[in-house]
matplotlib code that plots the C-alpha trace (Angstrom):
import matplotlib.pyplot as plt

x = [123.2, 123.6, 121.8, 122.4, 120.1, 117.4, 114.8, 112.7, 111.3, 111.6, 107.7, 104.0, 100.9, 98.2, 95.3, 93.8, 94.5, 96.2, 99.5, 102.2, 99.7, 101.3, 105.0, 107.6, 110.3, 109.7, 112.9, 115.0, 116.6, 115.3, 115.2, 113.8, 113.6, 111.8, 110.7, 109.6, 108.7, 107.6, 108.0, 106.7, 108.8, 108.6, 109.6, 106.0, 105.7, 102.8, 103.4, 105.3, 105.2, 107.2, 105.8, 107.8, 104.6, 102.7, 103.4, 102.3, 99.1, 99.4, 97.0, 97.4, 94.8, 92.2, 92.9, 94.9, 98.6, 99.4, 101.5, 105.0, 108.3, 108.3, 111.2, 111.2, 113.7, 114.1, 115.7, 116.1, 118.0, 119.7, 119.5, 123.3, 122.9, 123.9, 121.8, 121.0, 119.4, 118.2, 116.7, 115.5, 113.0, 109.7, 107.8, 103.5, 101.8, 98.0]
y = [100.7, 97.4, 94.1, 92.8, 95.9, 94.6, 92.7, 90.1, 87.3, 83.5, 82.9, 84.5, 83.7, 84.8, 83.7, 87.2, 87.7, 90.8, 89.6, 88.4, 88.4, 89.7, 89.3, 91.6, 93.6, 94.8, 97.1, 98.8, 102.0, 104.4, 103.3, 103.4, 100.8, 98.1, 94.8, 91.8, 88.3, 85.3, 81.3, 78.5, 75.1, 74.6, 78.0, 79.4, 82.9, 83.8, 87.2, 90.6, 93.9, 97.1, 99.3, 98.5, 98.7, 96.1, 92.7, 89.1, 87.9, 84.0, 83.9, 82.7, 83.0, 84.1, 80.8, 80.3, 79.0, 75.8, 75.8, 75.3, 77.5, 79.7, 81.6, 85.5, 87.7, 91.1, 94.0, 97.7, 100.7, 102.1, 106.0, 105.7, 104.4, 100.7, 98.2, 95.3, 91.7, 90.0, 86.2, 83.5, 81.3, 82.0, 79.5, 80.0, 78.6, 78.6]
z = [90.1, 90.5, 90.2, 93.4, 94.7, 92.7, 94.8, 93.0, 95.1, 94.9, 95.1, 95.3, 96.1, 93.7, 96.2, 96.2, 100.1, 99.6, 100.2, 97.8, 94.8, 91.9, 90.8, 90.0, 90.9, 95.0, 94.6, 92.3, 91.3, 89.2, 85.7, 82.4, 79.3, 81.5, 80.4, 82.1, 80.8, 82.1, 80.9, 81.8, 81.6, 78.2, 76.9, 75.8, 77.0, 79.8, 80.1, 79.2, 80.7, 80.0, 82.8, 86.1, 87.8, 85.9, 87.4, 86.7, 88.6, 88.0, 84.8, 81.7, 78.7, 81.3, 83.9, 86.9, 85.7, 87.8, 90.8, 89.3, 88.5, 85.9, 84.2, 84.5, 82.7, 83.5, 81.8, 82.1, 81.9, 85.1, 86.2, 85.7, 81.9, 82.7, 81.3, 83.9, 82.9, 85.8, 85.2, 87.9, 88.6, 90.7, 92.5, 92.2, 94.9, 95.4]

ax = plt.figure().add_subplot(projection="3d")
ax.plot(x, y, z, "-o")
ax.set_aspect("equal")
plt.show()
């Protein structure tokens, strides 16, 4: 269980095509004690989920967020016990 086996993309689209409209973790091990959060540039949270298969749709306070990069930190417990923190930046584009 390492991090480098988690997949998290760089970007999504949240267009509603169907493709790339939600972000999140694509892979990871099994796990538990999941948490994800995103930021925009100025440190105000957007979102938080602790269900692994909740992800962020590009919405904030019931609008579209703007096309920028947003700060994601993600945590969680590994099947192994290990506790991973995973943090990047994502890029929305519309």
């Amino acid at each position: 269980c390492l991090e480098d086996y988690v997949f998290v993309p760089t970007g999504f689209s949240p267009n509603y095509d169907g493709v790339n409209d939600c972000f999140g973790i694509v892979y990871a091990p099994p796990m538990t004690e999941f948490k994800l959060v995103i930021f925009n540039r100025w440190g105000e949270k957007l979102f938080e989920a602790s269900d692994i298969d909740n992800c962020w749709d590009g919405m904030y306070k019931g609008t579209d967020a703007l096309v920028d990069g947003y700060t994601y930190v993600i945590g969680f417990r590994c099947y192994n016990g290990k506790f991973i923190q995973k943090t990047g930046i994502v890029t929305l584009i519309r």
